[in-house]
C-alpha positions in Angstrom: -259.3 -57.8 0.6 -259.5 -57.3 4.2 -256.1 -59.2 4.9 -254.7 -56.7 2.2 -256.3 -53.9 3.9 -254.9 -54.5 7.3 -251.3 -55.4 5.9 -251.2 -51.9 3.7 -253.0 -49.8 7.1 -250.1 -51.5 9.4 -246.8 -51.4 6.6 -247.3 -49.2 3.9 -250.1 -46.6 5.1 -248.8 -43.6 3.3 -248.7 -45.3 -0.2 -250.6 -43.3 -3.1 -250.9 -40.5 -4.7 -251.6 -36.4 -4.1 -254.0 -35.1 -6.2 -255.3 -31.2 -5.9 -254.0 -31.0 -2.3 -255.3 -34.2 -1.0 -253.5 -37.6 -0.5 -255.2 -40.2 -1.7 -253.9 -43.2 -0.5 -254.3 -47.0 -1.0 -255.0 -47.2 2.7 -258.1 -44.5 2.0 -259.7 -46.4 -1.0 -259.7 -49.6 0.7 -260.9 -48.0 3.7 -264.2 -47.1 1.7 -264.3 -50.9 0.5 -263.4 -52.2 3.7 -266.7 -50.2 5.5 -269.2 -50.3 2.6 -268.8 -53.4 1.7 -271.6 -55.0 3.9 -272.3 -52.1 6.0 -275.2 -54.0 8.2 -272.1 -55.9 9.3 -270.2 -52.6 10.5 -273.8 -51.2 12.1 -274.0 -54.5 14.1 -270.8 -55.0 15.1 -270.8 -51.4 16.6 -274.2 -51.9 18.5 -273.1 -55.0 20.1 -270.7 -53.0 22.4 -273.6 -50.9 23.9 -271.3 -48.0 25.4 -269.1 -47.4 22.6 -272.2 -47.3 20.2 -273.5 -44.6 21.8 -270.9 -42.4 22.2 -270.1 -43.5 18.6 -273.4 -42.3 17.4 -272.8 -38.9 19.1 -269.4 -38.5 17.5 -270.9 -39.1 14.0 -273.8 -36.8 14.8 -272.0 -33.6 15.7 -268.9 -34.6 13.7 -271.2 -34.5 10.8 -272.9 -31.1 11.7 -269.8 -29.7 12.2 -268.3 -31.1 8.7 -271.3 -29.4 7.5 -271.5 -26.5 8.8 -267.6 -25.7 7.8 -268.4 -26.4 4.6 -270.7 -23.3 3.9 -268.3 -21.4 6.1 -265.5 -22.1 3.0 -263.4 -24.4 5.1 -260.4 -25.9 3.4 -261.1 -29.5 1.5 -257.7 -30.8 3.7 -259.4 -29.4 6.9 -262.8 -31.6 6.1 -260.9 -34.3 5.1 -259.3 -34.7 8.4 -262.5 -34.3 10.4 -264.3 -37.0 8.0 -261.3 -39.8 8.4 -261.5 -39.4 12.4 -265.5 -40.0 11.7 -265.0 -42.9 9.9 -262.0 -44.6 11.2 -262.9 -46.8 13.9 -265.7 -48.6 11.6 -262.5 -50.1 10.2 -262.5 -52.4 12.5 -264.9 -54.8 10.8 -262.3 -55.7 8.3 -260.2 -57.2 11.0 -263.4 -58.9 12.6 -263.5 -61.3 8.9 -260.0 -62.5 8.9 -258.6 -65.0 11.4 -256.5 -64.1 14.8 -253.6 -66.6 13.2 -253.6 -64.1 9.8 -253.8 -60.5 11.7 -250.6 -61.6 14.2 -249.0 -63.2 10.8 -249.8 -59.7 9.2 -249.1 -57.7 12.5 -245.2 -59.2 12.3 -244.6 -58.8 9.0 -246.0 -55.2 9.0 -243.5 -54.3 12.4 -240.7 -56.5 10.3 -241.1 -54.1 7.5 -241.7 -50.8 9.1 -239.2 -51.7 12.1 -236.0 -52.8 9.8 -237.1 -49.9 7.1 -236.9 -47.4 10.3 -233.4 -48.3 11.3 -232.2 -48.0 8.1 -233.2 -44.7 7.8 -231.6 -43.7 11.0 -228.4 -44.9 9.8 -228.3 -44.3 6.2 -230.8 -41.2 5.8 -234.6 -40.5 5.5 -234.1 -39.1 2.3 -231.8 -41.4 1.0 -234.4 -44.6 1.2 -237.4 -42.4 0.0 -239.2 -44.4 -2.3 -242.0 -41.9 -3.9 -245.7 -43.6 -4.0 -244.6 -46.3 -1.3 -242.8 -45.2 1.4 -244.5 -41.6 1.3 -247.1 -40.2 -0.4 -246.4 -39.4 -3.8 -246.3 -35.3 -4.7 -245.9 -34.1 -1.2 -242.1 -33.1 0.3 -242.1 -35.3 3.5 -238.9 -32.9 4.3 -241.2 -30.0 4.9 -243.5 -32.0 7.4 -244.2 -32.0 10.6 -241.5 -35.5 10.9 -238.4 -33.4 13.4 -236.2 -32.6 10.4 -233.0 -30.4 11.5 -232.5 -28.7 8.2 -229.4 -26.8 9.9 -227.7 -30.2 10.5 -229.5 -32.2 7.5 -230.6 -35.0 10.2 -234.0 -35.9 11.8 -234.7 -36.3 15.8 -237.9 -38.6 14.5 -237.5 -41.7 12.7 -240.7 -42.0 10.4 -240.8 -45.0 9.0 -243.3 -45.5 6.3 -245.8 -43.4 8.7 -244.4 -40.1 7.5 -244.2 -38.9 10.8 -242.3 -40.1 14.0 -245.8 -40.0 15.8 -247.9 -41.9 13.8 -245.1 -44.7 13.5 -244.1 -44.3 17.7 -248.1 -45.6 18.1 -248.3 -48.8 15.8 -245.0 -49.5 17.2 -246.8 -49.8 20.5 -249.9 -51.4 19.9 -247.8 -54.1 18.1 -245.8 -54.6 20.9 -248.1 -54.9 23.3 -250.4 -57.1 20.6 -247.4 -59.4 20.3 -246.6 -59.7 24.2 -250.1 -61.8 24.4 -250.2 -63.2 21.3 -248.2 -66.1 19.7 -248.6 -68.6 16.8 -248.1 -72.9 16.8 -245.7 -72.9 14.7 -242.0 -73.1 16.1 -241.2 -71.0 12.7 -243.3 -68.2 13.4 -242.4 -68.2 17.0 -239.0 -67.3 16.1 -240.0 -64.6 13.8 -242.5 -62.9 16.2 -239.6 -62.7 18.7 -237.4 -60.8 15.5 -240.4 -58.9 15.2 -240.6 -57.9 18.8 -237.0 -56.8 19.0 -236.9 -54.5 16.2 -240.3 -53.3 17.5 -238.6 -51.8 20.8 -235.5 -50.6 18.5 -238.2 -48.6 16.3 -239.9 -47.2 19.3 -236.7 -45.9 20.5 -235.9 -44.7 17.4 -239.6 -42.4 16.5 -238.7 -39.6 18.4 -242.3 -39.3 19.6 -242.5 -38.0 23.4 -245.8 -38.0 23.4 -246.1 -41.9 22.9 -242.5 -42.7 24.6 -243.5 -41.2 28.0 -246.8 -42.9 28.3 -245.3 -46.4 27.4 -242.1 -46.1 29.8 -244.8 -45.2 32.6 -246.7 -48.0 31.8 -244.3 -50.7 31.1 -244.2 -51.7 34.6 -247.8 -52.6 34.4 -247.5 -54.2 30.9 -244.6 -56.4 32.0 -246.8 -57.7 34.7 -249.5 -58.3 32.6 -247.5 -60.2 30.0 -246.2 -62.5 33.0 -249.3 -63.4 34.3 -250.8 -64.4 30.9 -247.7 -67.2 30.1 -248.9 -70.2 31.3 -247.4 -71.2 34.6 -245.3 -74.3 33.8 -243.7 -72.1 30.8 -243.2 -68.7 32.9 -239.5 -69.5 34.6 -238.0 -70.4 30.9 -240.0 -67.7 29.2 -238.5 -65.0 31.6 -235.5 -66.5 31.8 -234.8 -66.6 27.5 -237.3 -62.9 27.7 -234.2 -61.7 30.2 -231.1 -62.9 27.9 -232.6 -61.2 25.0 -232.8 -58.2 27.0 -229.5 -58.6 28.2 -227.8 -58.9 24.8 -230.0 -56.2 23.5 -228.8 -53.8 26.0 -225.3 -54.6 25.3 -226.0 -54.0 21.5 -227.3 -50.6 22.3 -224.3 -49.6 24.4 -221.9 -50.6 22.0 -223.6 -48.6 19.1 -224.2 -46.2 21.9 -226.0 -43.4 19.5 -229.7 -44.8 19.2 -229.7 -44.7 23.1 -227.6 -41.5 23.0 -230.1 -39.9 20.9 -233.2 -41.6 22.5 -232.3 -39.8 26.4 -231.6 -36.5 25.0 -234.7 -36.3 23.1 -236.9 -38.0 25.7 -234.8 -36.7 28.8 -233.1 -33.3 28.3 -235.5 -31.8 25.8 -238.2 -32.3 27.7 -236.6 -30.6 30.7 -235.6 -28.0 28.9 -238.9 -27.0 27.6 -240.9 -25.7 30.2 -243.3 -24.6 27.6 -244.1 -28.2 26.6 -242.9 -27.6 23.0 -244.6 -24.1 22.8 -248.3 -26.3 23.6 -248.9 -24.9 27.2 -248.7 -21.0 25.5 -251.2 -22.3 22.5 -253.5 -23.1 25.2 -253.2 -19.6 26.6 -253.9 -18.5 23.8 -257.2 -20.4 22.9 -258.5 -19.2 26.5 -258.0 -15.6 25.3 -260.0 -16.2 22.1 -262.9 -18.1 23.3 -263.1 -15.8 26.2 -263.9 -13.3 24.0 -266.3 -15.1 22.4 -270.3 -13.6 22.9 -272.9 -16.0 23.7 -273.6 -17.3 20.2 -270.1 -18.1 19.1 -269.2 -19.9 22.4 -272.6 -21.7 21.8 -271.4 -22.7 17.9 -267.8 -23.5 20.0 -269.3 -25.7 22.3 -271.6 -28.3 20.5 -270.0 -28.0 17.3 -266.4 -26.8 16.8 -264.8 -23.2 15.9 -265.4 -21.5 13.1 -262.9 -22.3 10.3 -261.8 -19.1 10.0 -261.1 -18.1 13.7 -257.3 -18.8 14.7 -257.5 -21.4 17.6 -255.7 -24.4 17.7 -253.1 -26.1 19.5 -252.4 -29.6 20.0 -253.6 -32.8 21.8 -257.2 -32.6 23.4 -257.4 -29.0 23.3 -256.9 -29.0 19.1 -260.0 -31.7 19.4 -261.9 -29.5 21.2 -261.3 -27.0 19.0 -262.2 -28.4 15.8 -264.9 -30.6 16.9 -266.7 -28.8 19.9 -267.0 -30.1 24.0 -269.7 -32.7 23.0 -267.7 -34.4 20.5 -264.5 -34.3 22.2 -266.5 -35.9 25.5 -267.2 -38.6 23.0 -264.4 -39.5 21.1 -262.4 -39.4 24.1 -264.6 -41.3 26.1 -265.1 -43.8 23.5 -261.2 -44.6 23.2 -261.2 -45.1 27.3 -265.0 -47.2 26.5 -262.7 -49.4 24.2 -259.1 -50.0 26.7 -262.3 -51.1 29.4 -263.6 -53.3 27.3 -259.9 -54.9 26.4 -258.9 -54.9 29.9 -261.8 -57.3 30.8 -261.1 -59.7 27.2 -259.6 -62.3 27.4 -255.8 -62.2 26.6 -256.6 -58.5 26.1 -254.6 -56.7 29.0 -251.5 -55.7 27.0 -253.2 -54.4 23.8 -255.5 -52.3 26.5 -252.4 -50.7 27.9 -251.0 -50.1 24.5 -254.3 -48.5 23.4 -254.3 -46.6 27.1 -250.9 -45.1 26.1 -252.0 -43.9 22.6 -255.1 -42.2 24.5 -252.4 -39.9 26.5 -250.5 -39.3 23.6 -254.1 -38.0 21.5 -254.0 -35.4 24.1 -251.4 -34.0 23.8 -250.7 -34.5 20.0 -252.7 -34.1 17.1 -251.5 -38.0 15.9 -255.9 -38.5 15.9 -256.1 -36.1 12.5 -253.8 -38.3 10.4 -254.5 -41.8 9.2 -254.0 -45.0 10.3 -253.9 -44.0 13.6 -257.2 -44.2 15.0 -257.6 -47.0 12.5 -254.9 -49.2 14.1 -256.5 -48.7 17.2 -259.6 -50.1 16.4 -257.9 -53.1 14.0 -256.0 -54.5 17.5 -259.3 -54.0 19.8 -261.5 -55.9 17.6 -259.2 -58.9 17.0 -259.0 -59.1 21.0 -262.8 -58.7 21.5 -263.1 -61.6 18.9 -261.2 -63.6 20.5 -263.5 -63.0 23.9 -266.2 -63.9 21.8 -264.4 -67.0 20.5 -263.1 -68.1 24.1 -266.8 -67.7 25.4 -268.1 -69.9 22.7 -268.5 -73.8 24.0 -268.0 -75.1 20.4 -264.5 -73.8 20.1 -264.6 -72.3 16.5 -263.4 -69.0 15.6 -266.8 -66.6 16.0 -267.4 -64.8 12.8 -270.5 -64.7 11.8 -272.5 -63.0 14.8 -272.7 -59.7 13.3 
């Protein structure tokens, strides 16, 4: 169940069903299965990382004052929702802390397979067009009318969405899988090959989502990812790794050029409009505007705004780190923040960890300035790929040289 879990979280997380408003998704159900199953086992396995526990326990505290307090204050059930999945979402990770490093990269390759090859079909033969109801997006909502970059004056799409629904979401597993793959490889010469098919249509994908917010962050890390991934190939392997890693480039490049509109596309989303929006996408003049409000605020409302989160019926908002702020309060923002940056640290010093820390760095940047943390699997991928890597510290620490599994 948790091998299904992951696969469905990474491939199809938008499959199900809405009902009075509310997905309810295959990914959600499981999640409940996943985290109550032996829940000593998710307590423990939180407490053993001593700083991330206790800015988890913070989170949950406030978070579930605020969740609440909203409620007698007639906040919407989609509102709640939200705050409640961003609660529970990194206790996921214990489902990927039962199944074997081998399975998650077997499941991590077929799930950027899957998403990867579905996403460029899209962008060449139409988002709508490959829709499959129930599967590819949640079943009774109008994907068209979300938040995904649709042009309905030129019937075409600056984000490719994949199964994620939304350029954003699908930009960030993109990532993580990359940078999870750059580190991580399996025996067999089969898998090998397929990991590398994986990889490619990974970086196609990412081109592909539209997403700035996850795009810049990766480009300004890459640099330091590269180097990272070089210095973890074994020395007598490095020269022909690089040298087969630099014809695939190569050729890929060529590919791109010759099609010439993915890359087209990919600069003058990522390039011109960003230049040409000063504003940054209408976010800098939201933040304005939540200054105003709060500044208006007398003692007890900025108290109320502070350690818990705005009132559900007061009109602030916004994106990235500010929305957090806004919904959840300064404490709990210090904490969930802080927790994500608690996690990369703890990656950066695993072993064979670097990569996936840089990945997770880069969807840290993009939480603040997007709201990508409201909507599922995000925060849940993140904690799937830092748990697999702390394992695997765990299991490189242990003298007897089997897979550690049962310390929780």
């Amino acid at each position: 169940m948790d091998a299904l879990f992951t696969f469905i979280t990474m491939a199809f997380p938008k499959a199900g069903i809405q009902i009075a408003g509310l997905p309810l998704t295959l990914n959600l159900l499981l999640t409940v299965y996943v985290v109550l199953r032996h829940p000593n086992q998710t307590l423990l396995l939180i407490q053993r990382h001593k700083n991330f526990a206790i800015l988890y326990v913070v989170l949950l505290f406030f978070g579930i004052i605020t969740i609440l307090t909203d409620i007698t204050q007639g906040a919407r059930p989609y509102f709640l929702a939200q705050i409640l999945i961003v609660l529970i979402s990194p206790a996921v990770g214990i489902s990927a802390s039962r199944i074997s490093s081998d399975l998650f990269t077997k499941i991590v390759i077929i799930a950027m397979i899957i998403t990867n090859a579905y996403g460029v079909a899209q962008y060449f033969i139409g988002i709508s067009q490959l829709a499959i109801p129930g599967v590819t997006y949640t079943y009774g909502q109008d994907f068209l009318n979300k938040a995904i970059g649709w042009n309905a004056e030129t019937n075409t799409a600056e984000k490719i969405v994949s199964t994620y629904q939304t350029g954003n979401s699908f930009g960030i597993f993109s990532v993580l899988s990359i940078s999870y793959l750059l580190s991580h490889r399996l025996r067999s010469s089969s898998w090998k090959y397929v990991r590398y098919i994986a990889l490619i249509l990974g970086f196609v994908g990412f081109l592909l989502c539209g997403s700035r917010s996850i795009q810049i962050p990766f480009f300004l890390f890459l640099f330091v990812l590269l180097i990272q991934f070089i210095r973890q190939i074994p020395p007598r392997r490095r020269g022909i790794t690089l040298l087969g890693g630099g014809v695939v480039v190569v050729v890929g490049v060529v590919a791109l050029a010759a099609q010439r509109t993915i890359i087209s596309q990919f600069t003058d989303r990522l390039i011109k409009q960003t230049l040409s929006s000063p504003t940054g996408n209408g976010r800098t003049i939201q933040w304005a505007h939540n200054i105003d409000v709060i500044s208006e605020m007398n003692g007890t409302e900025l108290l109320r705004q502070i350690l818990i989160g705005q009132d559900p019926n007061v009109a602030i908002g916004g994106e990235g780190l500010p929305k957090f702020f806004c919904i959840f309060g300064l404490i709990s923002t210090v904490a969930f923040f802080g927790g994500i940056i608690s996690v990369v640290r703890m990656c950066w010093h695993s072993y064979n960890g670097r990569t996936v820390a840089i990945g997770i760095l880069c969807v840290f940047i993009a939480f603040c300035v997007d709201q990508s943390f409201l909507y599922p699997p995000n925060i849940m991928n993140i904690a799937l790929f830092a748990v697999v890597v702390l394992c695997e510290n765990n299991h490189a620490r242990n003298k007897e040289g089997y897979y550690v599994k049962k310390t929780y």
